[in-house]
C-alpha positions as a Markdown table, in Angstrom:
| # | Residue | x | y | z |
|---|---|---|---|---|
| 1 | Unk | 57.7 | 10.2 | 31.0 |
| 2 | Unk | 56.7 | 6.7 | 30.6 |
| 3 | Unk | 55.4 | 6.7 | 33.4 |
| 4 | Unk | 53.0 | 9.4 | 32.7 |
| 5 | Unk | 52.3 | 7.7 | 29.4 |
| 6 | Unk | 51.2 | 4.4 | 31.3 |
| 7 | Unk | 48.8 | 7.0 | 33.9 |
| 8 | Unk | 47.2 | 8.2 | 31.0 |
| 9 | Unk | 46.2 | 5.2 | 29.0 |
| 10 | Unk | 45.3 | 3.2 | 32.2 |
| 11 | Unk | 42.9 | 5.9 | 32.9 |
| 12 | Unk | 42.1 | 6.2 | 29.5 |
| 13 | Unk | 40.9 | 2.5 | 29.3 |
| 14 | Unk | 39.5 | 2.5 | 32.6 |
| 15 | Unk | 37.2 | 5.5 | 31.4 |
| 16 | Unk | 36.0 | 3.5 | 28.6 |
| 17 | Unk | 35.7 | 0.5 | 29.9 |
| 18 | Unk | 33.2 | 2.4 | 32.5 |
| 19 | Unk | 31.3 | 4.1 | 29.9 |
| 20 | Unk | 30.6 | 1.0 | 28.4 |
| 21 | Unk | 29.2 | -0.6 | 30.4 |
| 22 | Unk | 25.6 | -0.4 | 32.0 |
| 23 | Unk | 24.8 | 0.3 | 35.4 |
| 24 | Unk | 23.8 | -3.0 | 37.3 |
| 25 | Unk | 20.0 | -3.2 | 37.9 |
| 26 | Unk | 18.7 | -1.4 | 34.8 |
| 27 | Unk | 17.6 | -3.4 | 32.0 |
| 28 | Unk | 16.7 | -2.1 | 28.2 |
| 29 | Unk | 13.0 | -3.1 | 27.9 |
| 30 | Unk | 13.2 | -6.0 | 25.4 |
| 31 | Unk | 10.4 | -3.9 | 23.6 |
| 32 | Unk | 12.7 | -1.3 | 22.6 |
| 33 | Unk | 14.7 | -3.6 | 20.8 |
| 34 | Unk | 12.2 | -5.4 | 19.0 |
| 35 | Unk | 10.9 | -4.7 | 15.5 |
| 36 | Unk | 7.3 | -3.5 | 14.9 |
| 37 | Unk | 4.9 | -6.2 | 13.4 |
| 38 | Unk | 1.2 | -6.0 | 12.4 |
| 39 | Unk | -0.7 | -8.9 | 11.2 |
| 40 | Unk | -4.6 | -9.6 | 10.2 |
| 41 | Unk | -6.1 | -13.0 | 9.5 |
| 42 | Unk | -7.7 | -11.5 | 6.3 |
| 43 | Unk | -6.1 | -12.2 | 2.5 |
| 44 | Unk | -4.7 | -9.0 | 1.0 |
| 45 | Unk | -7.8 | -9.4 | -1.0 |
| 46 | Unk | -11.7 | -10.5 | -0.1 |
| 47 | Unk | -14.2 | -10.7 | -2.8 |
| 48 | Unk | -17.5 | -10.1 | -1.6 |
| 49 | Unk | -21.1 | -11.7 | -3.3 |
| 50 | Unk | -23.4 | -8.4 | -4.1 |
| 51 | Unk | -25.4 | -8.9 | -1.3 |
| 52 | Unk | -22.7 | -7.9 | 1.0 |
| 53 | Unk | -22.2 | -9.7 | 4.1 |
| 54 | Unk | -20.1 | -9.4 | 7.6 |
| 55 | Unk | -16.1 | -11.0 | 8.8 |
| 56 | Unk | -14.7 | -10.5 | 11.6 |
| 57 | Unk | -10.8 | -9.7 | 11.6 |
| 58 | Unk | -8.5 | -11.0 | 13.9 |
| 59 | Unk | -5.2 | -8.2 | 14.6 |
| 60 | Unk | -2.4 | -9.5 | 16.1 |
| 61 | Unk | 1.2 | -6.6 | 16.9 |
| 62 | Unk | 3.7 | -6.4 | 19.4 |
| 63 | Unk | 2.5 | -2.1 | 19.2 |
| 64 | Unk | 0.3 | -0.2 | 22.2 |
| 65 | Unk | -2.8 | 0.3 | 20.0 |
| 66 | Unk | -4.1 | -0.5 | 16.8 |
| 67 | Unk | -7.1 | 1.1 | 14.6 |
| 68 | Unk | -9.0 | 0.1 | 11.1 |
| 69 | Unk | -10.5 | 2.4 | 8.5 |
| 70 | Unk | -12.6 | 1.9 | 5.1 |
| 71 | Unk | -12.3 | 4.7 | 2.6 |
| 72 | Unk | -15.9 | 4.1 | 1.4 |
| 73 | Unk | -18.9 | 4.1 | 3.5 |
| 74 | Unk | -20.7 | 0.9 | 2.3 |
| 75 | Unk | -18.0 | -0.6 | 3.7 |
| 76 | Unk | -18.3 | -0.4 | 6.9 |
| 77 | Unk | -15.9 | -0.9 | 10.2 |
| 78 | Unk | -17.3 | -1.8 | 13.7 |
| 79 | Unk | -16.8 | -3.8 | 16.9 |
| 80 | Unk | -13.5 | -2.6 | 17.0 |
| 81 | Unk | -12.1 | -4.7 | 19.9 |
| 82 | Unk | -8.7 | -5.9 | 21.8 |
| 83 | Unk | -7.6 | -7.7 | 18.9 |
| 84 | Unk | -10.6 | -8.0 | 16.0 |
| 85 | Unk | -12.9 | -5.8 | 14.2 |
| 86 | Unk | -15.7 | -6.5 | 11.3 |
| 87 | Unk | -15.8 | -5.4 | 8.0 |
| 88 | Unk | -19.7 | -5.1 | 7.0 |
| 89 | Unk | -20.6 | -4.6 | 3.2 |
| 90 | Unk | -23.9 | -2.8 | 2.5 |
| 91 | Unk | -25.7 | -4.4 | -0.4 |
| 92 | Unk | -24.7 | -3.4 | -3.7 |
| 93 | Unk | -27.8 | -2.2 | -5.7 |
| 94 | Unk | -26.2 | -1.0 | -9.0 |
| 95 | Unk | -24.9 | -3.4 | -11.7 |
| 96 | Unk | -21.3 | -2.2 | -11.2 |
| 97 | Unk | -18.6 | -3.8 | -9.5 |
| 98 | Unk | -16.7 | -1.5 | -6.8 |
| 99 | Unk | -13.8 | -1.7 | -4.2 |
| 100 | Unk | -13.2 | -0.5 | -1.2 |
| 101 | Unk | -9.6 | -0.1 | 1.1 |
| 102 | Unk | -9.5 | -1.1 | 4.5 |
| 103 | Unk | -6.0 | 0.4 | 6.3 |
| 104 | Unk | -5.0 | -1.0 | 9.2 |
| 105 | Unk | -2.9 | 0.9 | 11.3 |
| 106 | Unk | -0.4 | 0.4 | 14.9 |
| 107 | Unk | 1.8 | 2.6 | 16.0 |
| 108 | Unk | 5.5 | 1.9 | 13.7 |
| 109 | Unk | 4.2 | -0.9 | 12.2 |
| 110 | Unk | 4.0 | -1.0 | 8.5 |
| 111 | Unk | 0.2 | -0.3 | 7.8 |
| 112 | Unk | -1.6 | -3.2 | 6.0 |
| 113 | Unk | -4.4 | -2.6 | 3.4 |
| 114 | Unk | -7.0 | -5.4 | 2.9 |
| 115 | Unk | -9.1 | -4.5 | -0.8 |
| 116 | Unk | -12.6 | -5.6 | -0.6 |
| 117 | Unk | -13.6 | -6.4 | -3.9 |
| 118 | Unk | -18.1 | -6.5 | -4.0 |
| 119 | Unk | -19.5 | -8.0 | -7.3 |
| 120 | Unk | -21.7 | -6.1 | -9.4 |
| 121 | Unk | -25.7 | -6.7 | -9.0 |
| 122 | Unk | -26.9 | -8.7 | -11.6 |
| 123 | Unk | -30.3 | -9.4 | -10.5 |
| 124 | Unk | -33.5 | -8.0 | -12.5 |
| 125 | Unk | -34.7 | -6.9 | -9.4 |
| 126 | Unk | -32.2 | -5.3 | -6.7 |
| 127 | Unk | -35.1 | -5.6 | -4.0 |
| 128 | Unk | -34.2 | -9.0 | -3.7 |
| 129 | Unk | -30.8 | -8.6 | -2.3 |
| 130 | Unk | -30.9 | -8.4 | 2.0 |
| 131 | Unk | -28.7 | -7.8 | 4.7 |
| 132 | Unk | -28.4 | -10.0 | 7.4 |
| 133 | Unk | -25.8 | -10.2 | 9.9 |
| 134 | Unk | -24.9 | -13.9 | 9.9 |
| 135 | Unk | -24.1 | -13.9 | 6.2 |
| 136 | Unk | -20.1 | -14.5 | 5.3 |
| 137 | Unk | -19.0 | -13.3 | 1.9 |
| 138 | Unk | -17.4 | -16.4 | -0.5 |
């Protein structure tokens, strides 16, 4: 009876012990185990002058893919490469102030919204407000 006893719980342990362990030349993918992350070089928030302007954004996560979106189309976002895009901000022609949201967006990661804040034109004369492509917002 003992005996028996002793059988059992040596195979018992033996069959956990073997379950528990993993099979030699397989290896979890350290990615698995990781935590998401999503980072961009941008503030939270970027105030922009009204005559709009252009930034490049530098993304940085441990995800396959990434993608960036503006929920208003004078905000504008292009040259979406591996690892940066650019926000561009149309001109702002009317005397109010307005936002925009810029979601960015990879895979698990927690998504991260950048607010673009454009001042209000406050010229006489909105025809003197242009575009160009090398000017940075303040």
């Amino acid at each position: 009876m003992k005996t028996d006893f002793l059988i059992h719980v040596v195979i018992l342990l033996t069959a956990l012990f073997l379950s528990c362990s993993s099979e030699p030349g397989v290896d979890v993918p350290e990615e698995e185990n990781e935590q998401p992350v999503l980072t961009v070089s941008a503030a939270q928030t970027i105030n922009v002058s009204a005559t709009g302007g252009s930034s490049v954004i530098s993304v940085s996560t441990n995800q396959g893919s990434w993608s960036a979106g503006s929920n208003q189309t004078w905000c504008k976002i292009s040259d979406k490469t591996a690892g940066q895009f650019t926000i561009a901000v149309d001109p702002n022609g009317t005397a109010v102030a307005r936002d925009a949201t810029v979601t960015v967006t990879a895979g698990a990661a927690l998504p991260l919204q950048i607010i673009v804040n454009q001042r209000a034109n406050t010229s006489q004369d909105s025809e003197d407000f242009g575009y160009g492509d090398e000017q940075k917002w303040d």
